[in-house]
C-alpha beads as a LAMMPS data file, in Angstrom:
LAMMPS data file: protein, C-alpha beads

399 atoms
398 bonds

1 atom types
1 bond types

-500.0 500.0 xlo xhi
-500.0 500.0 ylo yhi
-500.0 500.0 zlo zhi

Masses

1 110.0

Atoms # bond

1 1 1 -392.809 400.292 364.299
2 1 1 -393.649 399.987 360.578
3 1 1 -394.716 396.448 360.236
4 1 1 -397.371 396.399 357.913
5 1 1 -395.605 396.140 354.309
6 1 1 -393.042 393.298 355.342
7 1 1 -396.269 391.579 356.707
8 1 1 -397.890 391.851 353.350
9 1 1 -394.919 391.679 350.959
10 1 1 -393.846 387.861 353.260
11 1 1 -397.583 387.054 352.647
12 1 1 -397.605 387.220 349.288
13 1 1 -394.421 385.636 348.564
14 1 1 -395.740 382.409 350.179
15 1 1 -398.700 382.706 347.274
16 1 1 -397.748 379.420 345.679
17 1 1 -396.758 377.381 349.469
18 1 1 -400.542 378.329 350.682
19 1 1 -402.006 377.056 347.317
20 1 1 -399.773 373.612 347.208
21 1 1 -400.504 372.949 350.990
22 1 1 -404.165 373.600 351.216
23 1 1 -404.352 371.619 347.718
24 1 1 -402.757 368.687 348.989
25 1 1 -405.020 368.774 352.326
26 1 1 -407.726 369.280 350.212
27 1 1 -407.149 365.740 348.378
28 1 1 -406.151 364.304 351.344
29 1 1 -409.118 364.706 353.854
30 1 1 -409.814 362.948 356.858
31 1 1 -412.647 362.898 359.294
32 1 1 -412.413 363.813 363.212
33 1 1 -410.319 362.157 365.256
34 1 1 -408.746 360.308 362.418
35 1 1 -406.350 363.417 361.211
36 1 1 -403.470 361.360 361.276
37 1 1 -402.110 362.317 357.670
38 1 1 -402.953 366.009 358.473
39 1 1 -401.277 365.953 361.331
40 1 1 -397.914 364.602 360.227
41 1 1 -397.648 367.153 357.142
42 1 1 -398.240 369.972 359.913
43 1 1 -395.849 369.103 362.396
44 1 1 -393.348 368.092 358.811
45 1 1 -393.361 371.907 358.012
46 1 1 -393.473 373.513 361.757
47 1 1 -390.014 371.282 362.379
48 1 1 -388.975 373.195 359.013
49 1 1 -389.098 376.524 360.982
50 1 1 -386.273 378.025 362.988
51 1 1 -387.015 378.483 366.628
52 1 1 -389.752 376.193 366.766
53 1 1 -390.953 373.671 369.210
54 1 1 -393.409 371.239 368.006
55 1 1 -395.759 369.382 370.433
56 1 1 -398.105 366.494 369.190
57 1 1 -400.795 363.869 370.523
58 1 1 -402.711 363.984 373.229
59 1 1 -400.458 365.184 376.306
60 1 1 -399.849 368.223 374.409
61 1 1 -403.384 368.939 373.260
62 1 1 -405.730 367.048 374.546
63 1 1 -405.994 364.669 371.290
64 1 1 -404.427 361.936 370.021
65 1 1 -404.092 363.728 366.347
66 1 1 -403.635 367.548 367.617
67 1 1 -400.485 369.669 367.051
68 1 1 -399.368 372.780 368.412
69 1 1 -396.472 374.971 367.086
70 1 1 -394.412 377.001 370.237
71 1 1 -392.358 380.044 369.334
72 1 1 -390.999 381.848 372.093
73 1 1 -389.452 385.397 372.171
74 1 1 -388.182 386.153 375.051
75 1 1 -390.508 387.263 378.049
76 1 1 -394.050 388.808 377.141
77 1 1 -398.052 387.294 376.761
78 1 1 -398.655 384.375 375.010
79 1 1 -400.768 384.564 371.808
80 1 1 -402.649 381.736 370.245
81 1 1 -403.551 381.217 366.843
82 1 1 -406.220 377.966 366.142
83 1 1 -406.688 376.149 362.643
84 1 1 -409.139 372.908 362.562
85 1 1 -407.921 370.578 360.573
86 1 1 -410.858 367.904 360.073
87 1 1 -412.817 366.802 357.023
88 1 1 -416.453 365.771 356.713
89 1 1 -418.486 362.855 355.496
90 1 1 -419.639 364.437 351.734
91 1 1 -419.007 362.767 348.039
92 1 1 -417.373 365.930 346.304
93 1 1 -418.683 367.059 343.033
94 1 1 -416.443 369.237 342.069
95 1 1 -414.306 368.389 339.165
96 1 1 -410.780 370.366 339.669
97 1 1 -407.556 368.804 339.735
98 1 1 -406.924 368.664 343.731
99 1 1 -410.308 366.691 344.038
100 1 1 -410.426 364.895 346.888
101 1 1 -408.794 361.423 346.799
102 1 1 -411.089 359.537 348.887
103 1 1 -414.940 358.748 348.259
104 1 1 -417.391 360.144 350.829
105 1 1 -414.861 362.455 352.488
106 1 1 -414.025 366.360 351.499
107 1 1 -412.889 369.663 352.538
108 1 1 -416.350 370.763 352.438
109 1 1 -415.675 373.730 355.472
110 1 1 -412.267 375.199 354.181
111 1 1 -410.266 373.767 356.891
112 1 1 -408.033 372.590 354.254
113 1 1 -407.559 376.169 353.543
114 1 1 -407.313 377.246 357.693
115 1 1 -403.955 374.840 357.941
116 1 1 -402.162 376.368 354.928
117 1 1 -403.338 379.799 356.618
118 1 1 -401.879 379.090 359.819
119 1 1 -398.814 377.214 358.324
120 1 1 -398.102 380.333 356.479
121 1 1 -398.829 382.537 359.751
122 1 1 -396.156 380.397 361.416
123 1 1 -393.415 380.773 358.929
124 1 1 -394.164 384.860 358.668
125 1 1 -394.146 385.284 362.237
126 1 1 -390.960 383.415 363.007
127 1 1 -389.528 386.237 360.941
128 1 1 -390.405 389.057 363.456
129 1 1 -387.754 388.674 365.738
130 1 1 -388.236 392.316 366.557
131 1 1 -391.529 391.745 369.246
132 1 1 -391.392 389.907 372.515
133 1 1 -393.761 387.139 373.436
134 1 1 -394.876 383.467 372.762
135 1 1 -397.098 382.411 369.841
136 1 1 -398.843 379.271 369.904
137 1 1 -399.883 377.696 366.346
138 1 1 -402.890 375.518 367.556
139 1 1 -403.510 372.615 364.603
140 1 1 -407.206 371.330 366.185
141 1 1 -408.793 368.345 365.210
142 1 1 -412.317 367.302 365.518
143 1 1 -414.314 370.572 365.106
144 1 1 -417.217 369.009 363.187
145 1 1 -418.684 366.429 365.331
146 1 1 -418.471 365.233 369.000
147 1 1 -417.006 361.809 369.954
148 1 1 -419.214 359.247 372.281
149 1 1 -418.253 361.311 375.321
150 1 1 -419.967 364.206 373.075
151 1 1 -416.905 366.239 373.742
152 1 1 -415.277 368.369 370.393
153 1 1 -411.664 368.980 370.268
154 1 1 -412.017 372.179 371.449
155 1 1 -413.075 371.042 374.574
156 1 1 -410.327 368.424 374.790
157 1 1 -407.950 371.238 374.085
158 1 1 -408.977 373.219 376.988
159 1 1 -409.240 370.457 379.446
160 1 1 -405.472 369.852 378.436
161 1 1 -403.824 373.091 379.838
162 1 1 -402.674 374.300 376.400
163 1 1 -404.784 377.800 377.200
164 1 1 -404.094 378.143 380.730
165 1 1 -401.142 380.859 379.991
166 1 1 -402.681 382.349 376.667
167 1 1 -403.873 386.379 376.480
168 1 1 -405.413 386.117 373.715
169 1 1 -406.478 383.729 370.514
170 1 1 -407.368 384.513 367.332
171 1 1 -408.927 382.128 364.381
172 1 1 -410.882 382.907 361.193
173 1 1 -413.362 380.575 358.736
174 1 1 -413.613 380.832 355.357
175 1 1 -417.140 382.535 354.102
176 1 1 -418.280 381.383 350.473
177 1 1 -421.388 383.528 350.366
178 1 1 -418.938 386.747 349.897
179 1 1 -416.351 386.935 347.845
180 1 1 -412.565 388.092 348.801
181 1 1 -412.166 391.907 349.746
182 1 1 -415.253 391.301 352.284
183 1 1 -414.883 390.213 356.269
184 1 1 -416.994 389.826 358.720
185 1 1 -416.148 390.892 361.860
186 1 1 -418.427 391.019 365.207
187 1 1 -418.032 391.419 368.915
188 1 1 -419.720 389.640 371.680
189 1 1 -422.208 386.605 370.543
190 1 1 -421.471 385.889 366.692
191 1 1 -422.754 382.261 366.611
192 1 1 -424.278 379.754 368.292
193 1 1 -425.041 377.736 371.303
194 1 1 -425.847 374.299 369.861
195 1 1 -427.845 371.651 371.526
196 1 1 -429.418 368.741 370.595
197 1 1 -432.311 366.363 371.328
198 1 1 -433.636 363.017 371.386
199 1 1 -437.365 362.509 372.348
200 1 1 -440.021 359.648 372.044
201 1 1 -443.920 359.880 371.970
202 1 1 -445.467 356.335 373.233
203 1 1 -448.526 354.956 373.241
204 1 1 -449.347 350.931 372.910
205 1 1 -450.074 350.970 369.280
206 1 1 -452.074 348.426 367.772
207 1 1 -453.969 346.949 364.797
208 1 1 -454.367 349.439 361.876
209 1 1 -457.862 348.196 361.264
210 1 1 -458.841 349.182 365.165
211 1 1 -457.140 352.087 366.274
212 1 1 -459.934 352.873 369.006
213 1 1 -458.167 349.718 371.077
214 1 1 -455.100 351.775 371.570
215 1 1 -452.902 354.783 372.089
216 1 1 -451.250 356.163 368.352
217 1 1 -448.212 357.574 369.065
218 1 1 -448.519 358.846 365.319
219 1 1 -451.401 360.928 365.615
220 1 1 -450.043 362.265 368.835
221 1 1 -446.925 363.201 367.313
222 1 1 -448.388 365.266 364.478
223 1 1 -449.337 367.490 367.226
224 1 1 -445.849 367.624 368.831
225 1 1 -444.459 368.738 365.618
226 1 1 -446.883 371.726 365.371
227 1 1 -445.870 372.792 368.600
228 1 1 -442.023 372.513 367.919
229 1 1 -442.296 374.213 364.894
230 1 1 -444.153 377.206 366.426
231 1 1 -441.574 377.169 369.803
232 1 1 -439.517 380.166 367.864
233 1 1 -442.742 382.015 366.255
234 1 1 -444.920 382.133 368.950
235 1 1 -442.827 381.175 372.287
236 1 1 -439.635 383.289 372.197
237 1 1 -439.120 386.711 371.619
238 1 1 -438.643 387.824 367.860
239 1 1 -435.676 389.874 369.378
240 1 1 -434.085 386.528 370.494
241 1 1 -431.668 384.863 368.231
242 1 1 -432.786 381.035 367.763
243 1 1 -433.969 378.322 365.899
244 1 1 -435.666 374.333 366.665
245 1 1 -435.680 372.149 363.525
246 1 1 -436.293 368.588 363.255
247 1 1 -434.260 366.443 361.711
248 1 1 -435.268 363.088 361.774
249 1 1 -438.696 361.434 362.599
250 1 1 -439.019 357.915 362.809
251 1 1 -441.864 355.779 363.871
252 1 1 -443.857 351.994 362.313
253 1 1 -442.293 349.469 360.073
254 1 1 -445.639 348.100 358.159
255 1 1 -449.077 348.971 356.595
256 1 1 -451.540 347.779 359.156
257 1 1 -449.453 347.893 363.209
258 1 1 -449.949 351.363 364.859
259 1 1 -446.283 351.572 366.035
260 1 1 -445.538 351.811 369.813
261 1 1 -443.459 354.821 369.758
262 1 1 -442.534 357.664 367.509
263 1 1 -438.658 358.934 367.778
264 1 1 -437.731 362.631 366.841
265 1 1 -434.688 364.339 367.261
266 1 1 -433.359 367.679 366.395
267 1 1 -431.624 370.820 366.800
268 1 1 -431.863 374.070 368.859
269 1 1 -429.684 377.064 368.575
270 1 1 -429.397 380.469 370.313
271 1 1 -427.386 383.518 371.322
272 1 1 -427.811 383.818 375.133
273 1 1 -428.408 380.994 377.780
274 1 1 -431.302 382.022 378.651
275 1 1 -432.959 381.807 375.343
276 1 1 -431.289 378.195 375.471
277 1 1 -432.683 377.459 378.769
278 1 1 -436.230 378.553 377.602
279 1 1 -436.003 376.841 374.052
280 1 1 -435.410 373.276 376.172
281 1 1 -438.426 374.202 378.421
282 1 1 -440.749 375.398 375.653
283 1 1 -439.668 372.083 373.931
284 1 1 -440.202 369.839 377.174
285 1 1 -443.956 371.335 376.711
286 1 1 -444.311 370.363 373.572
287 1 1 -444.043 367.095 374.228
288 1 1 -445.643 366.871 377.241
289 1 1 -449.098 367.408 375.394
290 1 1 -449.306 363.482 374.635
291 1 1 -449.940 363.085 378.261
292 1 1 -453.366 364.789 377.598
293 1 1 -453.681 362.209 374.780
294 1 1 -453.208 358.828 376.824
295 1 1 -449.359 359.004 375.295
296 1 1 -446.109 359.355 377.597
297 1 1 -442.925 360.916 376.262
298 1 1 -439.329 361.025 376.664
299 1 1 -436.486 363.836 376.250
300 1 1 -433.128 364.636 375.817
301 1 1 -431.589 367.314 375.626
302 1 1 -427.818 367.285 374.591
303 1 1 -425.533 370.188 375.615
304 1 1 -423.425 371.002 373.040
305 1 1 -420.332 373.849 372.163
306 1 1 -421.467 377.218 373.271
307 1 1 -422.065 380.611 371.952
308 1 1 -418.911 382.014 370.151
309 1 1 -418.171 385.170 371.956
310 1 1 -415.860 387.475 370.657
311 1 1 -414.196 389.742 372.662
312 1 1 -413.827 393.064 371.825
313 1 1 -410.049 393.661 372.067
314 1 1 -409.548 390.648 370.283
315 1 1 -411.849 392.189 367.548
316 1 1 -409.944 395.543 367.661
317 1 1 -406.584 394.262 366.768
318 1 1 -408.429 392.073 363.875
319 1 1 -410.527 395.473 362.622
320 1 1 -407.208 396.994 362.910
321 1 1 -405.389 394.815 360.799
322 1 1 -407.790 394.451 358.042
323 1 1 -408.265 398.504 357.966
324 1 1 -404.456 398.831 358.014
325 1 1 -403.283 396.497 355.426
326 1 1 -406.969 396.431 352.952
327 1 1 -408.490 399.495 353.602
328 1 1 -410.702 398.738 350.900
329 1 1 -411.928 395.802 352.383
330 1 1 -415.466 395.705 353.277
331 1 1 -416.537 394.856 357.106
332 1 1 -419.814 393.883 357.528
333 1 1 -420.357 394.277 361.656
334 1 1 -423.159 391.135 362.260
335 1 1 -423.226 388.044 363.433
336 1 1 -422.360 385.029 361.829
337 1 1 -425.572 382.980 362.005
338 1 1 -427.145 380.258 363.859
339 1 1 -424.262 377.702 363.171
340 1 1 -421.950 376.608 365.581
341 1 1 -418.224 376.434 365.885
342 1 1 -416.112 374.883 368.602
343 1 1 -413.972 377.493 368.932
344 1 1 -416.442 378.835 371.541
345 1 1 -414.712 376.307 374.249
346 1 1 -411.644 378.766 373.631
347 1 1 -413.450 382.036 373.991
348 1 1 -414.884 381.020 376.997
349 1 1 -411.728 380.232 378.694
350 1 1 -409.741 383.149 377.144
351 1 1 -410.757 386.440 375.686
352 1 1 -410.757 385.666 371.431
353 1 1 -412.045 386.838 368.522
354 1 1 -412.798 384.792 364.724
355 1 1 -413.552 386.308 361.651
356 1 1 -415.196 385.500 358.842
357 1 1 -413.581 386.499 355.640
358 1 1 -414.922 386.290 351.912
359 1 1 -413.513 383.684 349.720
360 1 1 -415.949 382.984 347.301
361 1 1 -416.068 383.470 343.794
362 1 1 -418.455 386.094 341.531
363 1 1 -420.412 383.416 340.063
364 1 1 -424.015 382.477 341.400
365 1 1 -423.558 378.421 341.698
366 1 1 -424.232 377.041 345.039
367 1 1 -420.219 375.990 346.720
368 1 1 -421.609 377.128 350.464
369 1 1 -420.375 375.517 353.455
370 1 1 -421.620 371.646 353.607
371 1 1 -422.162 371.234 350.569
372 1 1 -420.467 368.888 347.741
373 1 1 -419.758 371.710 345.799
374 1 1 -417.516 373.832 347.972
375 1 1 -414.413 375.771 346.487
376 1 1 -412.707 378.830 347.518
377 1 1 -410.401 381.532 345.793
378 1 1 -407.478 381.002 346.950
379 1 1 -406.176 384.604 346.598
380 1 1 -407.871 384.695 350.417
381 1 1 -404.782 383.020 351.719
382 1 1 -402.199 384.989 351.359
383 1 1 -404.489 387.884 352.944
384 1 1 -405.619 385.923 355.411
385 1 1 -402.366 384.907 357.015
386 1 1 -400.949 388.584 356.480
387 1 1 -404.224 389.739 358.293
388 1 1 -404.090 387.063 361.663
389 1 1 -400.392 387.661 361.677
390 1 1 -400.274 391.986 361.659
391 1 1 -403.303 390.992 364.494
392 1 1 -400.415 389.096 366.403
393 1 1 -397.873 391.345 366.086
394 1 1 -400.143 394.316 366.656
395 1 1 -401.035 392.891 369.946
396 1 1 -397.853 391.503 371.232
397 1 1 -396.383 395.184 370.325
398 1 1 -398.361 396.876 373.185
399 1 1 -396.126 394.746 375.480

Bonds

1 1 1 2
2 1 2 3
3 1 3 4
4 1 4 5
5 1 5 6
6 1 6 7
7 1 7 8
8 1 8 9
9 1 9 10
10 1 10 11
11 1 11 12
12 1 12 13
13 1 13 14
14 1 14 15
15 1 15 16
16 1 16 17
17 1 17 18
18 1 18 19
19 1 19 20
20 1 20 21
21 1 21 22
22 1 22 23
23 1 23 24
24 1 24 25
25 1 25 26
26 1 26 27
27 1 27 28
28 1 28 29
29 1 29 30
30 1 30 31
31 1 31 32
32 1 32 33
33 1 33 34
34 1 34 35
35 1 35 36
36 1 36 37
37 1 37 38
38 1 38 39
39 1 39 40
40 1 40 41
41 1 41 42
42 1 42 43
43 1 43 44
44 1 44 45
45 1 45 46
46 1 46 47
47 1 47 48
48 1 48 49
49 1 49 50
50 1 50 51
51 1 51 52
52 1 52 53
53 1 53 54
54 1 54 55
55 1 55 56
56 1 56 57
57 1 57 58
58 1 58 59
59 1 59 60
60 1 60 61
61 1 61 62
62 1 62 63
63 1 63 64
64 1 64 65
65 1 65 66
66 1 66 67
67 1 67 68
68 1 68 69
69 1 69 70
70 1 70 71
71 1 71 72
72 1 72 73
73 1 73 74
74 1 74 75
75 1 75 76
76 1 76 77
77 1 77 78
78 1 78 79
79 1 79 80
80 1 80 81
81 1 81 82
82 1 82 83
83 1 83 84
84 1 84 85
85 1 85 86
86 1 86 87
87 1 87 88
88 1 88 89
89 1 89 90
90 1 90 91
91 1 91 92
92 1 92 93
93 1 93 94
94 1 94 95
95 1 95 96
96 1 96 97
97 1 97 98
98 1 98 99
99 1 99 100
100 1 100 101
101 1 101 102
102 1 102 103
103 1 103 104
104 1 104 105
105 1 105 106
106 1 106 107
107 1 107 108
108 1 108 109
109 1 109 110
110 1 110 111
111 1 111 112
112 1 112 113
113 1 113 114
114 1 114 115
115 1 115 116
116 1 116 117
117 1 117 118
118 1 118 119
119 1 119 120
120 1 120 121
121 1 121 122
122 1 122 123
123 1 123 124
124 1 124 125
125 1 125 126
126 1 126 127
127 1 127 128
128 1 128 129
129 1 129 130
130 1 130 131
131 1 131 132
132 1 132 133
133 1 133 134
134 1 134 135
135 1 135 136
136 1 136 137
137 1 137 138
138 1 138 139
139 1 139 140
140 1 140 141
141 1 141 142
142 1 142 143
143 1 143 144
144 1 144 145
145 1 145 146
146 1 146 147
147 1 147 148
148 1 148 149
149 1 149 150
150 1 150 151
151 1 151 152
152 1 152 153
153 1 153 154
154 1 154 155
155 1 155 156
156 1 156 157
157 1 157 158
158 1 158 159
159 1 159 160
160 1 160 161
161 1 161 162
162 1 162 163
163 1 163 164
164 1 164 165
165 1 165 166
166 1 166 167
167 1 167 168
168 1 168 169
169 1 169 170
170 1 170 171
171 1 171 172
172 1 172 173
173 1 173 174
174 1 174 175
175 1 175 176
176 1 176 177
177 1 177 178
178 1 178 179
179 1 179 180
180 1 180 181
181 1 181 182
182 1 182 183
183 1 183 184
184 1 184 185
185 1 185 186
186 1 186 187
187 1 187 188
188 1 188 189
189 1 189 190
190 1 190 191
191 1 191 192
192 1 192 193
193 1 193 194
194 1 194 195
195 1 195 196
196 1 196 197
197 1 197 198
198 1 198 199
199 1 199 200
200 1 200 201
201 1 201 202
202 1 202 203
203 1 203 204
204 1 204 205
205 1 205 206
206 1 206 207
207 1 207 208
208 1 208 209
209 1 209 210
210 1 210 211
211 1 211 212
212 1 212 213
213 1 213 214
214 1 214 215
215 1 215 216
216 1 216 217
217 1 217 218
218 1 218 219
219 1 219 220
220 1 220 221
221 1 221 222
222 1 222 223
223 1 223 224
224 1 224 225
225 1 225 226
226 1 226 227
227 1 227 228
228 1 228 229
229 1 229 230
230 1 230 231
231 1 231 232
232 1 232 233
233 1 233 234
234 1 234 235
235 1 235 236
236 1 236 237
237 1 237 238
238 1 238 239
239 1 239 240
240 1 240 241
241 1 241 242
242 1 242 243
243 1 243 244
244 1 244 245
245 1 245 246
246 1 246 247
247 1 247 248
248 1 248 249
249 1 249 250
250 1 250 251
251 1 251 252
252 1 252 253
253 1 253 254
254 1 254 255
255 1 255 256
256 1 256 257
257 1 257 258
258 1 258 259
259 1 259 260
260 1 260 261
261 1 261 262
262 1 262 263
263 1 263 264
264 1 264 265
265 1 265 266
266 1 266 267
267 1 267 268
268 1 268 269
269 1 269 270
270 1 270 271
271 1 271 272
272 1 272 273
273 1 273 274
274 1 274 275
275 1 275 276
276 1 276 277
277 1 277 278
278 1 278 279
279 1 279 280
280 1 280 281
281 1 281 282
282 1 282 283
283 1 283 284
284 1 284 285
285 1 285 286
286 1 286 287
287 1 287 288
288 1 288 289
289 1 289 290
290 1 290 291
291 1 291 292
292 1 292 293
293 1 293 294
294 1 294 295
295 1 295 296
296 1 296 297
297 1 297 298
298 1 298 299
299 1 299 300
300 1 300 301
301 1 301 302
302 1 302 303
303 1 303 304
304 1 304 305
305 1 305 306
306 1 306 307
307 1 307 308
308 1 308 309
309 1 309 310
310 1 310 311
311 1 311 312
312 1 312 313
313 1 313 314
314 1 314 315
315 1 315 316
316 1 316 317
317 1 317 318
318 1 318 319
319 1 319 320
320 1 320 321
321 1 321 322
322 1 322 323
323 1 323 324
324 1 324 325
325 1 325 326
326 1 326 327
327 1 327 328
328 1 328 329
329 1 329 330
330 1 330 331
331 1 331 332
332 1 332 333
333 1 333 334
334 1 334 335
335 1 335 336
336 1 336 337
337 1 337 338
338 1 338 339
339 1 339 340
340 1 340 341
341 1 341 342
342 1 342 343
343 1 343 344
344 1 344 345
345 1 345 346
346 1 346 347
347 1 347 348
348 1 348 349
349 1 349 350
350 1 350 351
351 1 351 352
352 1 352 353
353 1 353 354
354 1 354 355
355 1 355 356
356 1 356 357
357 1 357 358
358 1 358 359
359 1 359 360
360 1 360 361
361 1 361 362
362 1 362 363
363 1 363 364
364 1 364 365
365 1 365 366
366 1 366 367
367 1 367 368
368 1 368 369
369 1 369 370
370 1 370 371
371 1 371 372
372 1 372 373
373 1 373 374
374 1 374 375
375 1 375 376
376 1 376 377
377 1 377 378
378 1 378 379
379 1 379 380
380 1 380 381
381 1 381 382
382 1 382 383
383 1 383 384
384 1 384 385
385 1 385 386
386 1 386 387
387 1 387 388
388 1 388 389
389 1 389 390
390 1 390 391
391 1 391 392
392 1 392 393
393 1 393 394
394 1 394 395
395 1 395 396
396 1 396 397
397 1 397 398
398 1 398 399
């Protein structure tokens, strides 16, 4: 079956329905959990498609503001496709005519640009009547950041049942640091288990004019940080993937009071759990040097999403895609970093696979992920969906 120039001719012709929807998602972000908007202009233009059976809130997905789009095909496995769809908490500096509408929240990640994607994948792939099966257009909130339960909508989507008859999923990000016409694609661990922690170095503080009467958390901490900062150059293998920073120290309000405690928190990431097992014990040491000290400690340790792992069919049907319809697209096989992306709830319940494919632009200024200055070239979409969609059909065509 000759699939592959429809796929790309359909692709294109949505050129100018990509642009307008990721533009109007881009100047109308919203944070996790709070997708509301988003989630209305989705589930608007899934109702728009023949044959398809739209499913909203939180029976259906786990979360209040998640959508999923179900077109079935007669008997055959069930594929799913996953966009996120939330915004994050950045002033935007860029100064283009879709600028974001609301101070202190952008597109700064490309989901903006993931919704079109998969909007456009579900109007293609209603057209290919010709394949039997049942697609599933997963609209995910809440990627970003964990609610007080420290739970991701990823995780709410797999506690709902949505996965429990899916084959396979697919998803891809948006990479800024290559420009289109590049991909990267990877199997097994691509990014990262991502934990947290909390700790506290006490001591009973004091005058600043007689620190010989007490314990200074302070000084005690300056020795902690030494030792968390060499955890991943001296503790763990240089073969292992992973990383410890500190992000926030916090300890004394005045001049002259030694503080009672010092607070520190951070991050650790790795590739395999026991490299995460042995970055939470190496850290646990770290602190426990106080005790030598007069000092006392506290720690925790926060379990967040885990390694994305990509299985390797799921990567073959991508590979094959992107070879079949840009063979002159670069693949660059290696991981994706230290970050981490929720999407690993989904690969660990069902074999998946996410790319990361090139959307930046020639010039050198600084638009990477995060940051206030974001963009993307939107000739990506069009590519993209043609890419995720051949990936679909591809797969479901073996059946």
């Amino acid at each position: 079956m000759r699939y592959e120039v429809p796929l790309m001719t359909k692709a294109r012709a949505l050129h100018s329905h990509l642009v307008a929807w990721r533009r109007y998602l881009h100047q109308h972000p919203e944070l996790s959990f709070q997708e509301k908007n988003t989630a209305q202009f989705v589930k608007e233009r899934l109702n728009q498609i023949e044959g398809m059976r739209v499913l909203s809130g939180k029976e259906a997905t786990g979360v209040d503001t998640g959508v999923v789009g179900i077109l079935e095909n007669g008997p055959g496995p069930v594929v799913l496709l996953r966009a996120d769809m939330d915004a994050l908490p950045i002033q935007e500096e860029n100064d283009i005519p879709y600028k974001s509408m609301y101070d202190g929240i952008m597109h700064a990640c490309g989901h903006d640009a993931h919704t079109a994607i998969l909007l456009g994948c579900a109007y293609l792939l209603s057209q290919q009547k010709d394949i039997r099966g049942t697609m599933k257009f997963l609209f995910q909130p809440a990627e970003e950041v964990t609610d007080r339960f420290g739970k991701s909508g990823a995780s709410y989507v797999v506690d709902s049942g949505l996965l429990d008859d899916v084959a396979i999923a697919f998803a891809l990000h948006m990479d800024p640091d290559m420009t289109v016409g590049h991909v990267k694609l990877h199997p097994k661990e691509s990014m990262a288990n991502v934990d947290t922690f909390q700790g506290k170095v006490k001591g009973t503080g004091g005058h600043g004019a007689y620190p010989h009467h007490g314990t200074d958390p302070i000084w005690m901490s300056s020795f902690v940080i030494q030792m968390i900062q060499g955890i991943t150059s001296r503790n763990i293998s240089p073969l292992s993937r992973a990383v410890v920073s500190i992000g926030e120290i916090k300890g004394g309000a005045s001049t002259n009071v030694i503080p009672k405690e010092v607070f520190i928190q951070g991050t650790m990431r790795s590739y395999d759990q026991e490299t995460r097992k042995q970055l939470e014990n190496e850290l646990r040491r770290a602190l426990s040097i106080v005790e030598t000290m007069g000092g006392t400690y506290e720690l925790t340790v926060t379990k967040g999403e885990p390694a994305l792992y990509n299985d390797e069919q799921a990567i073959f049907h991508l590979q094959q895609a992107i070879e079949t319809l840009y063979p002159t697209f670069t693949i660059h096989e290696e991981p994706y970093g230290l970050g981490g992306e929720d999407f690993g709830y989904i690969a660990e319940k069902v074999p998946a696979a996410m790319m990361f494919i090139g959307a930046g632009f020639p010039d050198k200024e600084k638009r990477g992920l995060h940051m206030p200055r974001f963009n993307i070239d939107e000739e990506v979409l069009p590519k993209a969906v043609a890419i995720l969609s051949h990936a679909t059909v591809s797969y479901l065509s073996h059946f």
